[in-house]
N, CA, C and O atoms as a MOPAC input file, in Angstrom:
PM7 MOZYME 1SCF
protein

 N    -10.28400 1    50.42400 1    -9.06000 1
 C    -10.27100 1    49.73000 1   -10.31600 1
 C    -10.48100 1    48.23800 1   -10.05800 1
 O     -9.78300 1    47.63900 1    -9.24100 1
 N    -11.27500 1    47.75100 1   -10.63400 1
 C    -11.59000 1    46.23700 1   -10.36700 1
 C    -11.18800 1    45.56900 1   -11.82400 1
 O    -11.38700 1    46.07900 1   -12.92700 1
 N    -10.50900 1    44.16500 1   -11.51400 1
 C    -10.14200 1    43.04900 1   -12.51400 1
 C    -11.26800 1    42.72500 1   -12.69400 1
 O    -12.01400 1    42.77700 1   -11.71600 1
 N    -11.91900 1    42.18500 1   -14.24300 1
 C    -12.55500 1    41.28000 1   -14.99000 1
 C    -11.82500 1    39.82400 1   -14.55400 1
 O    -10.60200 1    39.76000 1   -14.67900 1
 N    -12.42900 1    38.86600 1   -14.13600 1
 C    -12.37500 1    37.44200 1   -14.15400 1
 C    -12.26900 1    36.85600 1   -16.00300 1
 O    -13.17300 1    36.93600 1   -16.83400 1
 N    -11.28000 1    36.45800 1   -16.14500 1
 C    -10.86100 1    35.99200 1   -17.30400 1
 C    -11.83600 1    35.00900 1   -17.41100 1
 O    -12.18200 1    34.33000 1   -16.44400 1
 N    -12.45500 1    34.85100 1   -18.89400 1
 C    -13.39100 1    34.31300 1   -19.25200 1
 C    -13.63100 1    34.05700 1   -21.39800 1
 O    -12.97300 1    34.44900 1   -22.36200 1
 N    -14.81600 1    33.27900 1   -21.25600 1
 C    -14.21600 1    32.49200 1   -22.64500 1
 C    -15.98800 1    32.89200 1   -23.34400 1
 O    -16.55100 1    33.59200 1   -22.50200 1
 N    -16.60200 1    32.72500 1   -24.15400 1
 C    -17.50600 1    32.73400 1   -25.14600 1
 C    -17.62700 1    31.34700 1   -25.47200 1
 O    -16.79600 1    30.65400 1   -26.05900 1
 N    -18.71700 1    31.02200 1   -25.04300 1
 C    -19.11600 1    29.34000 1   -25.46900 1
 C    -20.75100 1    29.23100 1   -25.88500 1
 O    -21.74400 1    29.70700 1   -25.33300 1
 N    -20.61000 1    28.44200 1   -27.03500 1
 C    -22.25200 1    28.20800 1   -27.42800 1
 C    -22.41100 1    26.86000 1   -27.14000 1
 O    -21.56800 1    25.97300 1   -27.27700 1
 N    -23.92200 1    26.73300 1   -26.59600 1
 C    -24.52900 1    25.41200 1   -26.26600 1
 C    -25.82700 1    24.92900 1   -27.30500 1
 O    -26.92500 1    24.67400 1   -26.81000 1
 N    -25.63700 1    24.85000 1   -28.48800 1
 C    -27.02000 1    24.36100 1   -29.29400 1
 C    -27.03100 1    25.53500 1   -29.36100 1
 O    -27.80400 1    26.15600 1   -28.63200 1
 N    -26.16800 1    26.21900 1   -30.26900 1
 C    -26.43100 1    27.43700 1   -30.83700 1
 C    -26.80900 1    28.66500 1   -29.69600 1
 O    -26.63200 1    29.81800 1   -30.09000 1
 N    -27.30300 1    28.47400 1   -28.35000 1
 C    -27.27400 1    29.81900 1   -27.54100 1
 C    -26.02000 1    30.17200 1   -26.97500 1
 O    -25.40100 1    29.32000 1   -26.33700 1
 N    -25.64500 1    31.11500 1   -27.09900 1
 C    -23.70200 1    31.85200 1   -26.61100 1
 C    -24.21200 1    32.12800 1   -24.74000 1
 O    -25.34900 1    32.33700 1   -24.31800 1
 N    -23.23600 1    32.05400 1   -24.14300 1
 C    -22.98000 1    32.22700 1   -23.06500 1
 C    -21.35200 1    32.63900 1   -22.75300 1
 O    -20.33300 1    32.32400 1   -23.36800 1
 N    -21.52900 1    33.41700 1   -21.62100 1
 C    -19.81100 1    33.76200 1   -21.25900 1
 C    -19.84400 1    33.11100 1   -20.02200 1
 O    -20.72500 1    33.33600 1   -19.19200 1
 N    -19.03700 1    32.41000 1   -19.87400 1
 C    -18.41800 1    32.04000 1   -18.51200 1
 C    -16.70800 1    31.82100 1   -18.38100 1
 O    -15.87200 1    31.46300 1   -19.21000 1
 N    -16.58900 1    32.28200 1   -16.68100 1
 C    -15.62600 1    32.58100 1   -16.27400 1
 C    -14.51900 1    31.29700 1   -16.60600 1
 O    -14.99700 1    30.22700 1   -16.98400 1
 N    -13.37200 1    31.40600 1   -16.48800 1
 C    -12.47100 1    30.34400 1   -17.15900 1
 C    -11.28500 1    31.22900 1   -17.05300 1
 O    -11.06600 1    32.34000 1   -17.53600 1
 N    -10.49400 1    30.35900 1   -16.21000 1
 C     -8.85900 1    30.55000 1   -16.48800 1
 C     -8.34500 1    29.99600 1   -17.81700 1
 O     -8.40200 1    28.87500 1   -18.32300 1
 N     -7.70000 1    31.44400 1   -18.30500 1
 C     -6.85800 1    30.89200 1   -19.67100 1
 C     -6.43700 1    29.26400 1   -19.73300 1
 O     -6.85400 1    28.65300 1   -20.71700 1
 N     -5.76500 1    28.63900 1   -18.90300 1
 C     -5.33600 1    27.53300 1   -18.76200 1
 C     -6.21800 1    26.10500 1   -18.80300 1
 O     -6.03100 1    24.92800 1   -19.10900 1
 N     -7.25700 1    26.92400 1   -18.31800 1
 C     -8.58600 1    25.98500 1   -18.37900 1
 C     -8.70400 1    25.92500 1   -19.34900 1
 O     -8.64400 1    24.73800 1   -19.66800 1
 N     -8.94500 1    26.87700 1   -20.61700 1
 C    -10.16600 1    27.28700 1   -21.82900 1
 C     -9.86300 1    26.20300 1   -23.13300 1
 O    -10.50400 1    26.38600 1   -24.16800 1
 N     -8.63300 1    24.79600 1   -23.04600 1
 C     -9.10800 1    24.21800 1   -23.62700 1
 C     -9.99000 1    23.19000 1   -23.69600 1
 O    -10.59800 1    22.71800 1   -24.65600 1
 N     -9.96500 1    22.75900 1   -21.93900 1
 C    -10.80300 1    21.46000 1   -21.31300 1
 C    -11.89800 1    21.97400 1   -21.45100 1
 O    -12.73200 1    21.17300 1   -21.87200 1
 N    -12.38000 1    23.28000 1   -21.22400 1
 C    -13.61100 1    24.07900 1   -20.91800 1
 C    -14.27000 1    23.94800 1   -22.72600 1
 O    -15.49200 1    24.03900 1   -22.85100 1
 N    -13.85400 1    23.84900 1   -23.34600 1
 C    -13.46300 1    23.80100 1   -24.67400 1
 C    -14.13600 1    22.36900 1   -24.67200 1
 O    -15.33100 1    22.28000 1   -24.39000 1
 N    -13.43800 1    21.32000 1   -24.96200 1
 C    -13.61500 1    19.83600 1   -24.57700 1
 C    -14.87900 1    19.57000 1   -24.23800 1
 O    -15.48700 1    18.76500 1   -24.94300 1
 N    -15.40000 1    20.04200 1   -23.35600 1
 C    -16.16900 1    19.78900 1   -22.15300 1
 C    -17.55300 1    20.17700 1   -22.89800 1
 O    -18.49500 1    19.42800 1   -23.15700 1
 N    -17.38500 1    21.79600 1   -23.21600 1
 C    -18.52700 1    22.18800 1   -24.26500 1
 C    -19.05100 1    21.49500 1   -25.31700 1
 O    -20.26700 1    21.45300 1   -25.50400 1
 N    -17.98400 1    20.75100 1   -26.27400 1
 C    -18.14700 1    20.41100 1   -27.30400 1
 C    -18.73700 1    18.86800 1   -27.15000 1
 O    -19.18200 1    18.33200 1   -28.16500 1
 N    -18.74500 1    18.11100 1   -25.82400 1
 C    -18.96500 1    16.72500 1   -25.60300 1
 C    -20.51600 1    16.85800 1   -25.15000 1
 O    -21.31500 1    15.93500 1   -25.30500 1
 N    -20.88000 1    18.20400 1   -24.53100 1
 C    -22.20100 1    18.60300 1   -23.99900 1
 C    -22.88200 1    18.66700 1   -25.00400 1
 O    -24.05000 1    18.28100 1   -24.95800 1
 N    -22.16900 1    19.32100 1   -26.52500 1
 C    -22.98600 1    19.68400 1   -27.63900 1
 C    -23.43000 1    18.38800 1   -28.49700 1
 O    -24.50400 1    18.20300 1   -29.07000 1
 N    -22.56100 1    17.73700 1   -28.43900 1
 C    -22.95100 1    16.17900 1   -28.98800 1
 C    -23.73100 1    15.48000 1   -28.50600 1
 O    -24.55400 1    14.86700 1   -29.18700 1
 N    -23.65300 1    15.39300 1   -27.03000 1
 C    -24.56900 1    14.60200 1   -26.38300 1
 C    -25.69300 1    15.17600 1   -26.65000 1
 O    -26.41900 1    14.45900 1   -27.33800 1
 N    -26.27500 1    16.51600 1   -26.29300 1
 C    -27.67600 1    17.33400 1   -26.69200 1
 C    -28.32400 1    17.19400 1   -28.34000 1
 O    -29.47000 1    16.93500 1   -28.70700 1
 N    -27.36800 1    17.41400 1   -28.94400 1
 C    -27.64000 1    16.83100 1   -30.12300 1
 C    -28.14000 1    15.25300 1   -31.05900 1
 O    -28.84800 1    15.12800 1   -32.05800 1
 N    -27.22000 1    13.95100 1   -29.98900 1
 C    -28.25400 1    12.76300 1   -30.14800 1
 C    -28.82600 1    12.90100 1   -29.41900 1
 O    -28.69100 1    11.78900 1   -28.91000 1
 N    -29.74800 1    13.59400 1   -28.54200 1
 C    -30.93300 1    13.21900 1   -27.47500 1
 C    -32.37100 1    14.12000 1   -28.73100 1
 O    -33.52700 1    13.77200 1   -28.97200 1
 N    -31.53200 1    15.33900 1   -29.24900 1
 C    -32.18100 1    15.76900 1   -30.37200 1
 C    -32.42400 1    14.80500 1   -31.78200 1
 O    -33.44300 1    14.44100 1   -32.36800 1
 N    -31.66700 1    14.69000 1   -31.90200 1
 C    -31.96500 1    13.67100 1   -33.19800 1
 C    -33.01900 1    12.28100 1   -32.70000 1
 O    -34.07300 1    11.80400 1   -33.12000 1
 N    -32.49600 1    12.11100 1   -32.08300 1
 C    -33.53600 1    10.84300 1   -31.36300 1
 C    -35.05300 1    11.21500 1   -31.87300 1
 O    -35.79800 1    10.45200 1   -32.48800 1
 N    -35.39000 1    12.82300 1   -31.39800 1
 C    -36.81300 1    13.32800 1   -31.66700 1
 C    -37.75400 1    12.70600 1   -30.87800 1
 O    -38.95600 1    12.85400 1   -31.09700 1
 N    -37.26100 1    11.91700 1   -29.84000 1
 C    -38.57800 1    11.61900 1   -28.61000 1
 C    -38.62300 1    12.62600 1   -27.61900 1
 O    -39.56800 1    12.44500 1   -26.85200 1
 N    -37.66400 1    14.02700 1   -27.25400 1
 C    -37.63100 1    15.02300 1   -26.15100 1
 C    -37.58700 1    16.18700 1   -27.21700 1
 O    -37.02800 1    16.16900 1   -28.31400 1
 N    -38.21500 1    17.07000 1   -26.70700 1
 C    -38.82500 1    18.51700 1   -27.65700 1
 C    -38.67600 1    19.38200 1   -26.13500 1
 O    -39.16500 1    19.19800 1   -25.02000 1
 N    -37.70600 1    20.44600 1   -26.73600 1
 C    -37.60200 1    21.70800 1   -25.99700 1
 C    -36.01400 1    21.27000 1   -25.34300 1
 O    -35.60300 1    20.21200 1   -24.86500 1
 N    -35.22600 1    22.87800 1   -25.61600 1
 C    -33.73000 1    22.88300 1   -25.36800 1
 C    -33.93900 1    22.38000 1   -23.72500 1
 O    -33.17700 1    21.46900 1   -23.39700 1
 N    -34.65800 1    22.75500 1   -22.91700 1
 C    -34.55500 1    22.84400 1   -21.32800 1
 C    -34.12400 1    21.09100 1   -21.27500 1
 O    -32.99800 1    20.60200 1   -21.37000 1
 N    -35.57400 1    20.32400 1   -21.07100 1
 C    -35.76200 1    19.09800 1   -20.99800 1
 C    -34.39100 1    18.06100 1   -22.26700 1
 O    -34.06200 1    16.87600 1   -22.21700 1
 N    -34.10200 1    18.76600 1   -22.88200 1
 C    -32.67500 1    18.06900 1   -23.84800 1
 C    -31.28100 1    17.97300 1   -22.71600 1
 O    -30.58300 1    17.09900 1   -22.20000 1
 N    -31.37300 1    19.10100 1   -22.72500 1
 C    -30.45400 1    19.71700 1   -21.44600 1
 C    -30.33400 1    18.78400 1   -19.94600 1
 O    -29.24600 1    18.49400 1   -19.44800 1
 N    -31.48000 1    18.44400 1   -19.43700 1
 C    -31.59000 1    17.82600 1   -18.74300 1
 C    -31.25200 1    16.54900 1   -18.59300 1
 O    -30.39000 1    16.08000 1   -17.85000 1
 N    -32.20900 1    15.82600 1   -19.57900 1
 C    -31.68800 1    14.50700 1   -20.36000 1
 C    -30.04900 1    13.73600 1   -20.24800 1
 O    -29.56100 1    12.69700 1   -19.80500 1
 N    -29.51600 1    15.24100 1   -21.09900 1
 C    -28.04000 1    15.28100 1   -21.16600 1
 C    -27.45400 1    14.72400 1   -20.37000 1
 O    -26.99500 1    13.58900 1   -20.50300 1
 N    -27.31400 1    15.83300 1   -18.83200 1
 C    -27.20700 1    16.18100 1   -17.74100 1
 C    -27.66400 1    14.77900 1   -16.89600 1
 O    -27.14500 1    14.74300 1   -15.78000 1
 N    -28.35300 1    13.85900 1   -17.14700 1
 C    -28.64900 1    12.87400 1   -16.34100 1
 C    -28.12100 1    11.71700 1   -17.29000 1
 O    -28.41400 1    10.63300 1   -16.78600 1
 N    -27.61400 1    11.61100 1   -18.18800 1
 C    -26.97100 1    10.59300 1   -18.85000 1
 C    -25.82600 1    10.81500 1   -18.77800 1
 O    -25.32600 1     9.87900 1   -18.15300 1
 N    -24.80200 1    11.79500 1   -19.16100 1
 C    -23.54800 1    12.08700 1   -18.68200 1
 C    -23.51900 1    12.05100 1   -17.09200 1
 O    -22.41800 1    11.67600 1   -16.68900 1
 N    -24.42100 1    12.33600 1   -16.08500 1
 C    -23.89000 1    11.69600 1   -14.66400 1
 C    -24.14100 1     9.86600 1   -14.72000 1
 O    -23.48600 1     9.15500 1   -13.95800 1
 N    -25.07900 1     9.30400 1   -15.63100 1
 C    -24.58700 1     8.21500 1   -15.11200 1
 C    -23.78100 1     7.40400 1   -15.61900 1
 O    -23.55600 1     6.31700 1   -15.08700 1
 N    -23.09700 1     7.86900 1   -16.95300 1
 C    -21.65900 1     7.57200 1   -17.56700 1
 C    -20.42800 1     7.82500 1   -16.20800 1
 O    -19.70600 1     7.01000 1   -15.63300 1
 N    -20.55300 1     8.97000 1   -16.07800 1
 C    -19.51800 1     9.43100 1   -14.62200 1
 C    -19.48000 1     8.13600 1   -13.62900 1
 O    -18.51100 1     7.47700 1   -13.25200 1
 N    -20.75300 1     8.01100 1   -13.35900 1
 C    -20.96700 1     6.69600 1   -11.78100 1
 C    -20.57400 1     5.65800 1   -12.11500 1
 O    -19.76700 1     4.87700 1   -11.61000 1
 N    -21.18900 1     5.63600 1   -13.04300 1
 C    -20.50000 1     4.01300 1   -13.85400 1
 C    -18.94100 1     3.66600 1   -14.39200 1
 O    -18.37300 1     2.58500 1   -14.55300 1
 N    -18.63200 1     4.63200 1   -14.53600 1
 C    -17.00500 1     4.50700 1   -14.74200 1
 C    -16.13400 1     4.66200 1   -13.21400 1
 O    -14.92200 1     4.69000 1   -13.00400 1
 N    -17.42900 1     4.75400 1   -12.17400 1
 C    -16.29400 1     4.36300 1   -11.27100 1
 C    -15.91500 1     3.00200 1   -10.98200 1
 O    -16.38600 1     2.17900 1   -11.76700 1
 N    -15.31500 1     2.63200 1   -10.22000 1
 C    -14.89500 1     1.05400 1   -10.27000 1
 C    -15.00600 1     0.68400 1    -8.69700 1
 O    -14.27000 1     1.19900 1    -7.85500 1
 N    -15.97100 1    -0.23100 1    -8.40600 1
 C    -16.34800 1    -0.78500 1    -7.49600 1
 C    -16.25500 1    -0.02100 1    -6.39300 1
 O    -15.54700 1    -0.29800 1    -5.42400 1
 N    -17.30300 1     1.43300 1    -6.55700 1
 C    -17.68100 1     2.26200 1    -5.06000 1
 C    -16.32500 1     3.46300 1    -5.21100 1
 O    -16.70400 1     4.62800 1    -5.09200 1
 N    -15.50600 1     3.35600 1    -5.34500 1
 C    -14.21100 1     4.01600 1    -5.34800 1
 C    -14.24800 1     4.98700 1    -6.60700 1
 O    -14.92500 1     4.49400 1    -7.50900 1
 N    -13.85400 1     5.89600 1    -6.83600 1
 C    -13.24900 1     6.72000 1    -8.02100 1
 C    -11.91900 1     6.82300 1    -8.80100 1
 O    -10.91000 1     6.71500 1    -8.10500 1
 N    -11.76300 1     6.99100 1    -9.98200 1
 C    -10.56300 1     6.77300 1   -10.48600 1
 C     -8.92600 1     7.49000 1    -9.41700 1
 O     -7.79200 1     7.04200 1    -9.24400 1
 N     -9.49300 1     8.47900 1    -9.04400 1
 C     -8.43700 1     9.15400 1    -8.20200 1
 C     -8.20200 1     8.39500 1    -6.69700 1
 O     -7.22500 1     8.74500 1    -6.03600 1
 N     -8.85100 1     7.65300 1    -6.32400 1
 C     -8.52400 1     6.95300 1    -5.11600 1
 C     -7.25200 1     5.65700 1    -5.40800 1
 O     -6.16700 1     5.39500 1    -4.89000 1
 N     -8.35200 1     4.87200 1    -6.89100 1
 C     -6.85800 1     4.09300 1    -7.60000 1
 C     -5.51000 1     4.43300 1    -8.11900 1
 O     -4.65300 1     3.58200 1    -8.35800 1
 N     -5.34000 1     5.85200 1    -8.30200 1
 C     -4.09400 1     6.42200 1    -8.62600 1
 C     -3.53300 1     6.92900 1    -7.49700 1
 O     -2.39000 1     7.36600 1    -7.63400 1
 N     -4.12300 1     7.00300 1    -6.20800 1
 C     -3.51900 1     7.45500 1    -5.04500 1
 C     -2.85800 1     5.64100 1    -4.38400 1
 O     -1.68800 1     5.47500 1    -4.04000 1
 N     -3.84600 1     4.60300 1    -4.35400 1
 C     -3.13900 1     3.95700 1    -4.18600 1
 C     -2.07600 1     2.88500 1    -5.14700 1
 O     -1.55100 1     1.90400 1    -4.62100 1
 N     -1.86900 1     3.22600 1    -6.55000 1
 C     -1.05800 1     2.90400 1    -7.09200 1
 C      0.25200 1     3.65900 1    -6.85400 1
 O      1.32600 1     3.06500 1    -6.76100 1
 N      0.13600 1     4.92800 1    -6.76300 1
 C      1.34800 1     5.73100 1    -6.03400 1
 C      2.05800 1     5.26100 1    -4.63500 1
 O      3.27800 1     5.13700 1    -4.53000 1
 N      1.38700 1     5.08500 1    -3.87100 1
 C      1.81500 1     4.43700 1    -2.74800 1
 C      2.09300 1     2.97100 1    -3.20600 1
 O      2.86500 1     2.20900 1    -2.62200 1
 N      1.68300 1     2.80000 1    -3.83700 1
 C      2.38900 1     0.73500 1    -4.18500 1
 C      3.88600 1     1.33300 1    -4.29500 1
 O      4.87200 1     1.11300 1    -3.59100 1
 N      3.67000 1     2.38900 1    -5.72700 1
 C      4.99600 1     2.42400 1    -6.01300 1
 C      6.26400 1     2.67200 1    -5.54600 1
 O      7.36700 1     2.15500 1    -5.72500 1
 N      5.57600 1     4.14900 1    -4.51400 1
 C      6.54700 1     4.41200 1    -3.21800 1
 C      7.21400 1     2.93200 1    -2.32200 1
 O      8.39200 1     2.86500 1    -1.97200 1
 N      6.34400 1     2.00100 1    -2.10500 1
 C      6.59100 1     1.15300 1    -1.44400 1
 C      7.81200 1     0.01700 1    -2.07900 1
 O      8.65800 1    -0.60300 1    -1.43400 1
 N      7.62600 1     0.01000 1    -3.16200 1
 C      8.77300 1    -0.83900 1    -4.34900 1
 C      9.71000 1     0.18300 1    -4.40000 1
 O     10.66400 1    -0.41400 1    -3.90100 1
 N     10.14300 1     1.36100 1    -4.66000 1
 C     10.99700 1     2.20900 1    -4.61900 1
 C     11.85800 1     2.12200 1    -3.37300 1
 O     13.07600 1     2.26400 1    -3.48100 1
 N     11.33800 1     1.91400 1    -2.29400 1
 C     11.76600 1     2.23100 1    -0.87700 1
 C     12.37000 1     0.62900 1    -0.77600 1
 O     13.38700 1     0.34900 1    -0.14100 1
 N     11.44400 1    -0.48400 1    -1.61900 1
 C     12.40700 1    -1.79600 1    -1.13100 1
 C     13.08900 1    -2.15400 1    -2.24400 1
 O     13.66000 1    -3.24400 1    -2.24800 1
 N     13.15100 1    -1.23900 1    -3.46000 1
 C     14.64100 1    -1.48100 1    -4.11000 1
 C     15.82000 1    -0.47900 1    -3.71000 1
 O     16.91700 1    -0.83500 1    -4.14100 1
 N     15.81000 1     0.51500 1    -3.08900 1
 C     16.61600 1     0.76900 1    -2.52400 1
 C     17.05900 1     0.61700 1    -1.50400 1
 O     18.01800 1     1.28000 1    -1.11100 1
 N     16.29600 1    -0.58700 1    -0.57600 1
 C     16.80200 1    -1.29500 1     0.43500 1
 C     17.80300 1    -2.28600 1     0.00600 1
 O     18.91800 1    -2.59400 1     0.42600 1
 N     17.08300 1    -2.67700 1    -0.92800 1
 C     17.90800 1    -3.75300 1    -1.74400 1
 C     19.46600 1    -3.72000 1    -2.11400 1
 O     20.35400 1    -4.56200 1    -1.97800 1
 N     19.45200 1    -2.47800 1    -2.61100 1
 C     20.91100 1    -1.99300 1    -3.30300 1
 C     21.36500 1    -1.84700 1    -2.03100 1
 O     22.56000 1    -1.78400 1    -2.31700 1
 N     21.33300 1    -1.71800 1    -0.55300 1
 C     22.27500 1    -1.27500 1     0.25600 1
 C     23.01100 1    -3.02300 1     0.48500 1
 O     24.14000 1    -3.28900 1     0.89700 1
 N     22.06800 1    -3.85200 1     0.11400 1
 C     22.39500 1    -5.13600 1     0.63900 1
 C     23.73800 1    -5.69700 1    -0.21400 1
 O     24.49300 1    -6.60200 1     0.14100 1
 N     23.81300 1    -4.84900 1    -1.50500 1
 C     25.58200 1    -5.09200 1    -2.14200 1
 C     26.67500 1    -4.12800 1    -2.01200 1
 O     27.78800 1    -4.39300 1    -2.46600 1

């Protein structure tokens, strides 16, 4: 007996597709769809690109360079939250140095 991979029903510009998705995922997956559908849709309205493929594409190369560009100087947002964590560890560790000093 084999498990089905839990999975969701999503349309892109009106064509349905199933893809796989953990329950837990299926509202980002959700999110994610619906930001793809907007974006495809002003590249459509625009009316200078004709045909779903090449819209798609479009998309797909403007949402990566929203992504690049929101990184911050070479680095990615997750490198700055790794070292803001460690700042904090580091203030934690010298206020409780602190308190031993009364």
């Amino acid at each position: 007996m084999s498990v089905e991979p839990a999975g969701m029903q999503i349309s892109i510009m009106g064509r349905e597709f199933r893809v796989a998705c953990a329950p837990e995922e299926q509202k980002s997956l959700q999110e994610a769809v619906d930001y793809l559908n907007r974006k495809m849709q002003d590249i459509k309205d625009q009316g200078k690109i004709n045909g779903i493929d090449r819209i798609a594409i479009m998309a797909a190369l403007n949402i990566s360079h929203e992504f690049l560009t929101a990184r911050v100087g070479g680095s990615d947002v997750s490198e700055y939250k790794r070292r803001m964590n460690q700042i904090g560890m580091t203030l934690d560790q010298a206020m409780a140095d602190q308190e031993k000093l009364f």
